[in-house]
Structures are given as structure tokens and as C-alpha cells.
BAMARLUM-23256 format. One record per atom (N, C-alpha, C): residue in three letters; x, y, z. Coordinates in steps of 0.001 Angstrom, whole numbers, plus 524288, in hexadecimal, padded with zeros to 5 digits. Atoms other than C-alpha are relative to their C-alpha. Layout:
REM residues N
R zafi  east north    up
R  ALA     X     Y     Z
...
***
This chain:
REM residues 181
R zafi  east north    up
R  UNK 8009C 805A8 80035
R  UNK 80868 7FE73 7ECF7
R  UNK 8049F 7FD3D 80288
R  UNK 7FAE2 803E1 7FE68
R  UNK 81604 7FB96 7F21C
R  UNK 8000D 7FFA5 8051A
R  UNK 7FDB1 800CA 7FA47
R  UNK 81591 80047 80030
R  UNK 7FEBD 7FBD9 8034F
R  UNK 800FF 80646 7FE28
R  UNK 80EEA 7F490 80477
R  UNK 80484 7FA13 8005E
R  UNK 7FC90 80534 80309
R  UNK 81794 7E927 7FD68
R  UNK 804E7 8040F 802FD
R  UNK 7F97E 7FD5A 7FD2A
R  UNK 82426 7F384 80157
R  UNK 8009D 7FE5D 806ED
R  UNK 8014D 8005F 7F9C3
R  UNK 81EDC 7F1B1 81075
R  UNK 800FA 7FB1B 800C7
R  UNK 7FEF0 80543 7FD32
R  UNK 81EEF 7E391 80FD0
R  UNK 805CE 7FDA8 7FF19
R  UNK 7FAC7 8003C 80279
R  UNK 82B06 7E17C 80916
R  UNK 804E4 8041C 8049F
R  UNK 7FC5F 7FDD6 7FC3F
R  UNK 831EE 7EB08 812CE
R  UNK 7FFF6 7FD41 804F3
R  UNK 800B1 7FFB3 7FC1E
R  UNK 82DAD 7E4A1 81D6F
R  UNK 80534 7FB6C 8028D
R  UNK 7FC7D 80229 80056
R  UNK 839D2 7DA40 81AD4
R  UNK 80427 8032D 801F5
R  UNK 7FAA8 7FCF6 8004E
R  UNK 84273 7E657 81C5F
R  UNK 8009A 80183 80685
R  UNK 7FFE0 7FB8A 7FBFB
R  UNK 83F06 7E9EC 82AB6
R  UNK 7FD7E 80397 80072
R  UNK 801F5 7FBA8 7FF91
R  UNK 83812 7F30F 8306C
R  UNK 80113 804CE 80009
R  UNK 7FBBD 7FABE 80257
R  UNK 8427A 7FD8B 8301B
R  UNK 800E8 801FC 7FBEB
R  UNK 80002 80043 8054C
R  UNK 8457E 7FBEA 822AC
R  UNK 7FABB 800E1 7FCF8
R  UNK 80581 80080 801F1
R  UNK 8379D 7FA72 81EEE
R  UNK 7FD9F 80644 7FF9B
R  UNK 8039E 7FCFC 7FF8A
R  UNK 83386 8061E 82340
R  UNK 802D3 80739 7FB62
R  UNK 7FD54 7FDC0 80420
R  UNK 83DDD 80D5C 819E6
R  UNK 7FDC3 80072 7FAAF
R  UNK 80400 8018D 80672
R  UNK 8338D 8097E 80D68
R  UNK 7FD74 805B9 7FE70
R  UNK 8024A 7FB77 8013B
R  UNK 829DD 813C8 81091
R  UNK 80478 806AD 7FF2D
R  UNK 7FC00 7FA65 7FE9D
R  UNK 8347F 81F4D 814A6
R  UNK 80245 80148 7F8A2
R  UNK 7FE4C 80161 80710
R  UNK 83A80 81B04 80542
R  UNK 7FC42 80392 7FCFB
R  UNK 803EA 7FD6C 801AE
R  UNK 82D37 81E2D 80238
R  UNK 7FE37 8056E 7FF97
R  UNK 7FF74 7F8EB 7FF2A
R  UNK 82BFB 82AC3 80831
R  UNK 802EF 803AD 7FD74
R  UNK 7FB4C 7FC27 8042F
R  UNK 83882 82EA3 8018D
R  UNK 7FE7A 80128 7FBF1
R  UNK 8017D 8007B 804A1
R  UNK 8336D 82A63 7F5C8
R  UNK 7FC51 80385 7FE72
R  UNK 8042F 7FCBD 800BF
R  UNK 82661 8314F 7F467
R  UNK 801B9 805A8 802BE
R  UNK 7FE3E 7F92D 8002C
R  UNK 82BAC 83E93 7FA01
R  UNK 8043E 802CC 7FBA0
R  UNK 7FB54 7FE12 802EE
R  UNK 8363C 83E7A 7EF1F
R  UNK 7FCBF 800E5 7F935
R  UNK 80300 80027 803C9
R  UNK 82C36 83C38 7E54F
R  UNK 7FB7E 80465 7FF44
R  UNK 8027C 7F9C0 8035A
R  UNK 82470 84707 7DCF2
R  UNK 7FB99 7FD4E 7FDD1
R  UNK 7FFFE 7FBE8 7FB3D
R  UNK 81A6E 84A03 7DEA2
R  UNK 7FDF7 7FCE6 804D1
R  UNK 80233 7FFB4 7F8FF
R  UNK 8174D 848B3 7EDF0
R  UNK 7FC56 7FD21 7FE88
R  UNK 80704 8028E 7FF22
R  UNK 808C8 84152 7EEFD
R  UNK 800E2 80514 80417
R  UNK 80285 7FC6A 7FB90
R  UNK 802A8 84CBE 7F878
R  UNK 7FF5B 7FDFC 80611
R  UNK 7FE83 801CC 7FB72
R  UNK 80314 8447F 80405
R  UNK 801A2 7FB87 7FFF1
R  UNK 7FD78 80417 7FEC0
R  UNK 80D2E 83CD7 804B4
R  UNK 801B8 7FCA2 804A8
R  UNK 8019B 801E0 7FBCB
R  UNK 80D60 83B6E 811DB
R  UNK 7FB18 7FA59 80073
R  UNK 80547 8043C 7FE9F
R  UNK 80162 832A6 81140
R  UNK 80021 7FC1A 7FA94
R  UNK 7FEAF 804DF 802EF
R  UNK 8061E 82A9C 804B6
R  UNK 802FA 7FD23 80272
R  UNK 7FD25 803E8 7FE25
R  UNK 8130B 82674 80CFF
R  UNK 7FBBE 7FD8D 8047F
R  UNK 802A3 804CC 7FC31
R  UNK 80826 82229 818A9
R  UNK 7FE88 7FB9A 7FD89
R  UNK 80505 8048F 803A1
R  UNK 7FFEA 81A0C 80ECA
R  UNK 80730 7FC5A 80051
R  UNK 7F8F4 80356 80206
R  UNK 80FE8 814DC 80987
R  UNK 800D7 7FD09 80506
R  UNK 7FECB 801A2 7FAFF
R  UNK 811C3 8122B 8171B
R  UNK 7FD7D 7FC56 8039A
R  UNK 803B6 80563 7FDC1
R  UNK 806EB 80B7E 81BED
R  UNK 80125 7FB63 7FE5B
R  UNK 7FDAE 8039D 802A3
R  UNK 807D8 8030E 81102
R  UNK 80489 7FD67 80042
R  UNK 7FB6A 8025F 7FD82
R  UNK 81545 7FFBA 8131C
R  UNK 7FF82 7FCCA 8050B
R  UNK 80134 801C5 7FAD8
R  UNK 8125E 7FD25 820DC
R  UNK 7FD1E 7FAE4 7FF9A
R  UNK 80433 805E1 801C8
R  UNK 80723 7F2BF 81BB1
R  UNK 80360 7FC46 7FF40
R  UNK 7FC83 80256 801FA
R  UNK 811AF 7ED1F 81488
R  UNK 80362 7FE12 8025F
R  UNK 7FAF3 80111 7FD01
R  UNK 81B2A 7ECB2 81D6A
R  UNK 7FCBB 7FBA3 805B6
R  UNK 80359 80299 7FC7A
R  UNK 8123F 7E701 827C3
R  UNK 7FEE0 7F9F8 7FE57
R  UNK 802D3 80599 80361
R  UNK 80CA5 7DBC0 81E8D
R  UNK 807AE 7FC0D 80053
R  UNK 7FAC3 80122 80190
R  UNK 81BCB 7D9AA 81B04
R  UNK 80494 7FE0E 8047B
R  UNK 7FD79 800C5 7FB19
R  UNK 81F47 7D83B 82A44
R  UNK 7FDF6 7F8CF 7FFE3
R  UNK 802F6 80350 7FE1C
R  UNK 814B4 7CDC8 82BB2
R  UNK 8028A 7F9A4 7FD86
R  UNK 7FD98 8035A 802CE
R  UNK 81CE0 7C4F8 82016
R  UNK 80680 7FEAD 80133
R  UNK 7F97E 80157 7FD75
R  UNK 82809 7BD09 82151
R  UNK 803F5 80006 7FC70
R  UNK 7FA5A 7FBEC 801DF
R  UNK 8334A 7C52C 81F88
R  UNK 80547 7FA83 7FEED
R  UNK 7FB14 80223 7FFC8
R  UNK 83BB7 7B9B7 81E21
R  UNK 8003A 7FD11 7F991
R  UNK 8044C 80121 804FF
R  UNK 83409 7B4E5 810DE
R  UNK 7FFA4 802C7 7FBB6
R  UNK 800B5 7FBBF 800B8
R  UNK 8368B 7BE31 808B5
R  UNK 7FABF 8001C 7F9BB
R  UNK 80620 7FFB8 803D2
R  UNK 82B6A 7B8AB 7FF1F
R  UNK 7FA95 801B9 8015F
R  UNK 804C1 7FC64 7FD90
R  UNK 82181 7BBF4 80891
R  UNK 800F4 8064C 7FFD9
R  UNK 7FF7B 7FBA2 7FF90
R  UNK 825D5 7C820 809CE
R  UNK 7FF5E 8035F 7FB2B
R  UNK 800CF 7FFFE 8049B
R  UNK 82730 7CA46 7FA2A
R  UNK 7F8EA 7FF56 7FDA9
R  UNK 8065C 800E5 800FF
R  UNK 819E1 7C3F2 7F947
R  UNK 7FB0B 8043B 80252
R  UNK 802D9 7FAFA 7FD5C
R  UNK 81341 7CCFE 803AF
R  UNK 7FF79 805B7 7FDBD
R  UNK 80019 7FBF1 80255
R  UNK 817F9 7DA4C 7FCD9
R  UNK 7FCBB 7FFF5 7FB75
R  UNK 804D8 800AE 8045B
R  UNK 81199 7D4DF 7F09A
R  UNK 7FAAD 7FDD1 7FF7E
R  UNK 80765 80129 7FEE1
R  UNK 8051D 7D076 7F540
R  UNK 7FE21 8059E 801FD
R  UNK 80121 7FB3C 7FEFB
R  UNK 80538 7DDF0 7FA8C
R  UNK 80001 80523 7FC03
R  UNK 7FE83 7FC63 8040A
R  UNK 80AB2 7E4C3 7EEF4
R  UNK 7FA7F 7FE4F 7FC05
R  UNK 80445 802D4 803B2
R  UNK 8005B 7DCBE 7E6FF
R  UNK 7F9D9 802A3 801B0
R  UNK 8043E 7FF48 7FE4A
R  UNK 7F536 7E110 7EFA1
R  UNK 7FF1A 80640 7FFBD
R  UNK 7FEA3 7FB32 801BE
R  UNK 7F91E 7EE22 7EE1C
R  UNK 7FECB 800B5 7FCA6
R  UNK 7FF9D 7FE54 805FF
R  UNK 7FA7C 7EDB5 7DF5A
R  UNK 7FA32 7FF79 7FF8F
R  UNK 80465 800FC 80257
R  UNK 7EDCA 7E896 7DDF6
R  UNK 7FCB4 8025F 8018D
R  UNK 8053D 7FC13 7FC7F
R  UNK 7E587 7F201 7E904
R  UNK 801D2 80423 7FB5F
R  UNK 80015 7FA3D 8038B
R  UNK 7EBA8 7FD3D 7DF2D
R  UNK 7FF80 7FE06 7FA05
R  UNK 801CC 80258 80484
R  UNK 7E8F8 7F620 7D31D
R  UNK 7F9A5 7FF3F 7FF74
R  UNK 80580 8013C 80134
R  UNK 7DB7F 7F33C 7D47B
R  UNK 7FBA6 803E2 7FDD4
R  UNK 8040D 7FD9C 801D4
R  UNK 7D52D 7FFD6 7D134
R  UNK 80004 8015A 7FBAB
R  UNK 7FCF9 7FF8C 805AF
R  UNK 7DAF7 8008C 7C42F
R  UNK 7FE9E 7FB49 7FD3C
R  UNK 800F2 80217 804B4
R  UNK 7D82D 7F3AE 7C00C
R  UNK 7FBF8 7FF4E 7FC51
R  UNK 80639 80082 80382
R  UNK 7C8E8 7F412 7BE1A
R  UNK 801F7 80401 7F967
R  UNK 7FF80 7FCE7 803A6
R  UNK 7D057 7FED4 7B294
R  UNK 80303 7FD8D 7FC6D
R  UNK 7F9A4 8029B 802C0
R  UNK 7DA8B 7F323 7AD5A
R  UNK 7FCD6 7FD88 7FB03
R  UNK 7FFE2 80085 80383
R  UNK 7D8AE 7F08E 7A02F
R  UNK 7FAFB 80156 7FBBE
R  UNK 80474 7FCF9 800AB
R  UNK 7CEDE 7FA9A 79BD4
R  UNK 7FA42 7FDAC 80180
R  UNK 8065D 801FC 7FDB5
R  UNK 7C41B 7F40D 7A3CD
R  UNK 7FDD1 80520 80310
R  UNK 801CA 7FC4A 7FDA8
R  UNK 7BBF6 7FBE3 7AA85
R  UNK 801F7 80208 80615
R  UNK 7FDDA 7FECD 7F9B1
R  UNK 7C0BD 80288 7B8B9
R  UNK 7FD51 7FCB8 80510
R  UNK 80494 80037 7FCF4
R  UNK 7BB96 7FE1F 7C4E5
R  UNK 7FB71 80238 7FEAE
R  UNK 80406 7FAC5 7FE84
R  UNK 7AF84 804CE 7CB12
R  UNK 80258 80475 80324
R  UNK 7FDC7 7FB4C 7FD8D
R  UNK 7B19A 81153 7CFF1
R  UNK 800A8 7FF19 80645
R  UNK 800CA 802CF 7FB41
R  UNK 7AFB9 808D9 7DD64
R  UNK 80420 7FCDD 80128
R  UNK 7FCA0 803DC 7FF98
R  UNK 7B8BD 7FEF6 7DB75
R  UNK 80518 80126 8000B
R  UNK 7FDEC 7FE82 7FFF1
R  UNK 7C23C 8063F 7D6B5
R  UNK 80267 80446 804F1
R  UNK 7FE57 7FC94 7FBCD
R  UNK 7C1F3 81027 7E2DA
R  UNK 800A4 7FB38 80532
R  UNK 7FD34 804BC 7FBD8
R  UNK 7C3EC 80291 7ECA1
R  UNK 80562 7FD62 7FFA0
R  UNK 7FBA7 80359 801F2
R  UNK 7CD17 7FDA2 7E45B
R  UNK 8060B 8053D 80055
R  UNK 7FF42 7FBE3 7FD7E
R  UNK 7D3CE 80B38 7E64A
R  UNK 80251 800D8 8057F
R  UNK 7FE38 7FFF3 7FA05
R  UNK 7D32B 80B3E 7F51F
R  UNK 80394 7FC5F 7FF66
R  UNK 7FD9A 80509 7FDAE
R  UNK 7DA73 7FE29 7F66D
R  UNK 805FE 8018F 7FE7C
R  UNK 7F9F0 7FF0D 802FD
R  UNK 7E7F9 80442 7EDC1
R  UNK 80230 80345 803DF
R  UNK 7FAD4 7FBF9 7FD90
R  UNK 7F395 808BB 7F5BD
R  UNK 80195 803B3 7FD67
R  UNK 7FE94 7FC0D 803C3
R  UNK 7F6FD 80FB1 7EA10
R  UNK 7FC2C 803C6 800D3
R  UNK 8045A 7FAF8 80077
R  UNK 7EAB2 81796 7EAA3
R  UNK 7FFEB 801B7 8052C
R  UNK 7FF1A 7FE3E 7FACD
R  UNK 7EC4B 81946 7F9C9
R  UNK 8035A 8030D 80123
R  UNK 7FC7B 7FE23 7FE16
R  UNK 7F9C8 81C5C 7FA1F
R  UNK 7FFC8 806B2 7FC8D
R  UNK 800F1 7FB3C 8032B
R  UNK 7F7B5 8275A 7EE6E
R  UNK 7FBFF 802C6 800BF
R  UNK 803AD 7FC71 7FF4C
R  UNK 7EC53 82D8C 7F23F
R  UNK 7FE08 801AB 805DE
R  UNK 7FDBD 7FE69 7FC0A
R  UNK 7F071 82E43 7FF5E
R  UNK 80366 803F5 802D4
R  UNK 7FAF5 7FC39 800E5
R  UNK 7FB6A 8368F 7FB58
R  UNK 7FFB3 804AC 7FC71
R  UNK 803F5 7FC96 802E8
R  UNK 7F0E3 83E9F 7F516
R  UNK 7FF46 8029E 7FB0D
R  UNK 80029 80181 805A0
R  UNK 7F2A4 83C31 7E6EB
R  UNK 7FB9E 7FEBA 7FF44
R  UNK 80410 80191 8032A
R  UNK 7E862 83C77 7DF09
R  UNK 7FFEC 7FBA0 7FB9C
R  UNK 7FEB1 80377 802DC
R  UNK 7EC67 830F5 7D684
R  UNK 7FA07 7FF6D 7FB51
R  UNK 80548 801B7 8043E
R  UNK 7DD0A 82D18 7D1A6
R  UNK 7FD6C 80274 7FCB9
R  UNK 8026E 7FC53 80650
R  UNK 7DC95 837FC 7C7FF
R  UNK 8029F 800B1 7FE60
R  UNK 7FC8B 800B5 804E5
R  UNK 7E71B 83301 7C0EE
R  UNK 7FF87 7FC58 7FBE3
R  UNK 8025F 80478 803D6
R  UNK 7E1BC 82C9C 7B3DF
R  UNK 80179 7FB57 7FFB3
R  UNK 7FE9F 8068A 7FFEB
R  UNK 7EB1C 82192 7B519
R  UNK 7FE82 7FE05 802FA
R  UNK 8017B 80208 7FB94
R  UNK 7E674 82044 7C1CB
R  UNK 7F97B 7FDAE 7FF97
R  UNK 804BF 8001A 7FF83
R  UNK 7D825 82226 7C103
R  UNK 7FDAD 7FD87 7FA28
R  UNK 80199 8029B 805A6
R  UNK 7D5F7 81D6C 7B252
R  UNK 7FD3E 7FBB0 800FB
R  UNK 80118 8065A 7FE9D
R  UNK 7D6BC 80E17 7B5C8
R  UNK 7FBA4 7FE9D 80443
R  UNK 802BD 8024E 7FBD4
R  UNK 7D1F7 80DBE 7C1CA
R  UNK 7F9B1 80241 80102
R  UNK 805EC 7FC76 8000E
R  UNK 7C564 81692 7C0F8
R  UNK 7FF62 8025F 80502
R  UNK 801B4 7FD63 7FC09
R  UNK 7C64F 82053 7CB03
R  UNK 7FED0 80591 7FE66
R  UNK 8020F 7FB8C 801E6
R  UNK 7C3AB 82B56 7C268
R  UNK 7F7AE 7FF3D 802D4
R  UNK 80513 7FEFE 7FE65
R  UNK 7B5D1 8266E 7C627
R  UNK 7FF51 7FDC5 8085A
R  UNK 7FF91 80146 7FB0A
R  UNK 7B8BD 82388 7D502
R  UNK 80007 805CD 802A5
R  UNK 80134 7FA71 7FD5B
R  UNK 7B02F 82E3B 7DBE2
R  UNK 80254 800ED 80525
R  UNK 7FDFC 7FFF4 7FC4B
R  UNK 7B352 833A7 7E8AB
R  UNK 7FD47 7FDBC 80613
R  UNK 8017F 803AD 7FD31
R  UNK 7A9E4 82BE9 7F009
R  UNK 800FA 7FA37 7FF29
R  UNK 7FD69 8050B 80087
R  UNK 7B0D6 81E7A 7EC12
R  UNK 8034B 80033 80109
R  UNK 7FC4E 8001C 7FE0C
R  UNK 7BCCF 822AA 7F04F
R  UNK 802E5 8054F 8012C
R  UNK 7FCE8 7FAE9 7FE9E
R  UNK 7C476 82D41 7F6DB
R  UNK 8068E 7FE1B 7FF51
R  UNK 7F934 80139 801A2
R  UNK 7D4F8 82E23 7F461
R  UNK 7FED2 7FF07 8075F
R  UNK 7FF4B 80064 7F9DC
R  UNK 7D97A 828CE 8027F
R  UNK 80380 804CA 801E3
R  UNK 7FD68 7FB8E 7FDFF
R  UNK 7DCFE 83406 80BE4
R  UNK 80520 7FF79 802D2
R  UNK 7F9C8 800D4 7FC7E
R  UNK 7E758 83760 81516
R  UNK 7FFFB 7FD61 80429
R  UNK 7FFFB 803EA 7FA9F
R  UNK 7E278 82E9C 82068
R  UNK 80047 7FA97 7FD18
R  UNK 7FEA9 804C7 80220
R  UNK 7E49D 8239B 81573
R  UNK 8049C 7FE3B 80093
R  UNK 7FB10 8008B 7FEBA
R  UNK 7F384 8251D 8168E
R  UNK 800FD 7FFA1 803FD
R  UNK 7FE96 7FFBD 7F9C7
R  UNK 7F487 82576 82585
R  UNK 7FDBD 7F97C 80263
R  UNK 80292 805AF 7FF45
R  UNK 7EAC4 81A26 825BA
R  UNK 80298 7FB20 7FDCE
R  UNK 7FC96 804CE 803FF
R  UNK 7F34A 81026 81BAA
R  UNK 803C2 8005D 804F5
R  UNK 7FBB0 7FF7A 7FCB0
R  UNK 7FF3C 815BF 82590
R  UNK 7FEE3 7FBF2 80418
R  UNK 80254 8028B 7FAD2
R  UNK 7F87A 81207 831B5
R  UNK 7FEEF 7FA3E 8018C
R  UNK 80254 805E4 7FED1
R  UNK 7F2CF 8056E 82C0C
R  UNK 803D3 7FB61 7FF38
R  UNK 7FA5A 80288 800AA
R  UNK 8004D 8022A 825B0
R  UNK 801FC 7FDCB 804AA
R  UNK 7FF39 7FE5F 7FAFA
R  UNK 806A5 80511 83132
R  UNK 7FF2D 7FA28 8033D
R  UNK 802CD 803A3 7FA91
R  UNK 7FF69 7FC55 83AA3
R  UNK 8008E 7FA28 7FDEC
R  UNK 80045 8035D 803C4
R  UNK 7FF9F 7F166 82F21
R  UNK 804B6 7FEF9 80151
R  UNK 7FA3B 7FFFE 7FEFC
R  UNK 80E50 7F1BC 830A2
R  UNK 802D2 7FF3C 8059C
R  UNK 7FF60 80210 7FA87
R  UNK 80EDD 7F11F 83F7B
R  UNK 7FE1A 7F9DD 801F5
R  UNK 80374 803B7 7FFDE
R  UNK 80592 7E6B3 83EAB
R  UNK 80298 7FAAC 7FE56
R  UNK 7FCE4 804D6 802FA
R  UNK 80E03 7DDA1 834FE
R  UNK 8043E 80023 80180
R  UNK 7FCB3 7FFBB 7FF04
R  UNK 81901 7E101 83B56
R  UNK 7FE2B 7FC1A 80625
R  UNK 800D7 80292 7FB5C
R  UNK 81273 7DA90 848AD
R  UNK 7FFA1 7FA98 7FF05
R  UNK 801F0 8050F 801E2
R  UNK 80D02 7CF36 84210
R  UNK 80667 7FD04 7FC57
R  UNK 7FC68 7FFDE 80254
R  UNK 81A0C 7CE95 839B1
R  UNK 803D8 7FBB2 804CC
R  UNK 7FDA1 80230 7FC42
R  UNK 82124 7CBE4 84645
R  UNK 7FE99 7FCD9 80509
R  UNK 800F7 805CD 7FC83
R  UNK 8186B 7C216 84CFB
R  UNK 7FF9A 7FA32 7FAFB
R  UNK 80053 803B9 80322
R  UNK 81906 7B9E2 83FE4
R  UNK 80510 7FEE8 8019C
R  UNK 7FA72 801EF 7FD19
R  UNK 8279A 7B9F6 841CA
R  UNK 801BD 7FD32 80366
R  UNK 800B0 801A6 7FBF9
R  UNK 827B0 7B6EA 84DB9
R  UNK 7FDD6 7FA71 801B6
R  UNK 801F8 804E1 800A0
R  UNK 81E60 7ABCF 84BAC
R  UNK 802F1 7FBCE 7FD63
R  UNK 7FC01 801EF 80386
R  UNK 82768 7A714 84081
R  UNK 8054E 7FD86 803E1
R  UNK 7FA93 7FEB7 7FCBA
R  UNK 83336 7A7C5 84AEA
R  UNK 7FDB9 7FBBA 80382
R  UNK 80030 80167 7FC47
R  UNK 82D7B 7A084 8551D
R  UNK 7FD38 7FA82 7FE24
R  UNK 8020B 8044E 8019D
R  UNK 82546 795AF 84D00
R  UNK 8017A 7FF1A 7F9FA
R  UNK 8003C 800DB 805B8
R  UNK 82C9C 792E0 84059
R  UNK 7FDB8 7FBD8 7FCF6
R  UNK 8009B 802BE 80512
R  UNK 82697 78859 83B98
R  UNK 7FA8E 7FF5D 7FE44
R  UNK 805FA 7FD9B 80241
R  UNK 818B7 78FDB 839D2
R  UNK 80285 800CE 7FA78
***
């Protein structure tokens, strides 16, 4: 949920600096027990994401630092709530989703992307699967995302981040040359 909001929030620091977040990361999760089985393809997902982040975080003005504050948490928020949602049809002993709703609500979580990416089985862990009802989420409603899921977030990151970094610096630019837009 963080690499997003971390991406935009770095993007104040430079692109040099910035790109020091994920590497942190890398450290981090190789020092940590146990491994995920492909970790390789959790730091892409980490990375993309970041990249999103960092991209969105170009596009805001770095001089502001409420926009910039504000942006991470409209992002951090949107986050919380794509990985929140399949859990809540289970919040306060109401009934779960549908076994439907719950597997959309599912797709949309970074959390569930980035972990089952990294080929953790997470959804047959009772705390996990209790609330949210995926004990009954067959395998035609949803498959765990594979390993072209992590390369794909990278890729789409990635390009997301080049992208806000272009647009980033014709806002500037615009700013610079017509201040009293």
C-alpha cells in the first residue's frame, strides 16, 4: 500500500535520490525471513508502483508541499480502500460479499497483487480468507495473478513515471514562462 504514496512523495527528492526507495526495498525484503518464492517479481510489482507514484508526484507542484502531501494521500487512501474492500462485505459479522464481488474487489488490491505475485499463497490464511469469503471463491472467478503480472505493473509503472515526468516538466515550464496562470 505504500509504494505508491512513497513514489509521489519521493518525487520532491529528485530523481537520483528517488530512485534509492525501491533499492532500500530490495535490501529490505532479502534480509527478511522467510524469502516470498519470487521475489524477483514482488520487487517489479514494488517498483512499478513506485514508478506510478513517482510519476503522478512529478506532475505536482514540488514547490507546495501541500499538494504534494495531499497527492500521496489521495493515493495512499485509494490504495487503502482497493485492499479494504473485500473484507468489508465481512465487517461487523454481516454477511461476506458474493463469491463474485469479493473476487473483483480482490483484483483491484495492490496488496493482493504485490503478494501473490511473489507467490504466496496468502488466501488460505483464515484471517485472510474468514472475512472476506474466499474460502468460497472458485477457480473460475479468479486465478492468483501470475508472473507476467509483475513485469506488466513494472512496464506499466515504468512508462507512468516517464510520462509524469514529461508532463511534470512542461507544467513547469508553463508556470516559468506564464506566472500569472
Amino acid at each position: 500500500m505504500w509504494a505508491a504514496p512513497a513514489g509521489v512523495l519521493a518525487a520532491t527528492l529528485g530523481v537520483r535520490v528517488a530512485w534509492s526507495v525501491p533499492a532500500l526495498w530490495a535490501l529490505g525484503l532479502c534480509l527478511v525471513a522467510p524469502v516470498p518464492p519470487r521475489v524477483d517479481l514482488a520487487l517489479a510489482c514494488l517498483v512499478g508502483l513506485f514508478a506510478a507514484g513517482l510519476g503522478l508526484g512529478r506532475c505536482l507542484d514540488r514547490q507546495r508541499s501541500a499538494a504534494v502531501w495531499s497527492g500521496a494521500g489521495a493515493v495512499f487512501l485509494g490504495g487503502a480502500l482497493a485492499s479494504a474492500l473485500p473484507a468489508l462485505g465481512g465487517v461487523a459479522g454481516e454477511a461476506p460479499w458474493s463469491p463474485a464481488w469479493a473476487a473483483g474487489w480482490l483484483d483491484l488490491s495492490p496488496v493482493a497483487l504485490v503478494v501473490e505475485v511473489s507467490g504466496l499463497d496468502w488466501m488460505r490464511h483464515a484471517a485472510v480468507y474468514a472475512p472476506v469469503g474466499a474460502d468460497s471463491i472458485g477457480p473460475e472467478l479468479r486465478q492468483p495473478h501470475g508472473t507476467l503480472a509483475g513485469m506488466t505493473v513494472l512496464l506499466v509503472g515504468c512508462t507512468l513515471g516517464c510520462v509524469g515526468a514529461y508532463v511534470g516538466r512542461g507544467l513547469r515550464d508553463h508556470r516559468q514562462t506564464h506566472p500569472e496562470d
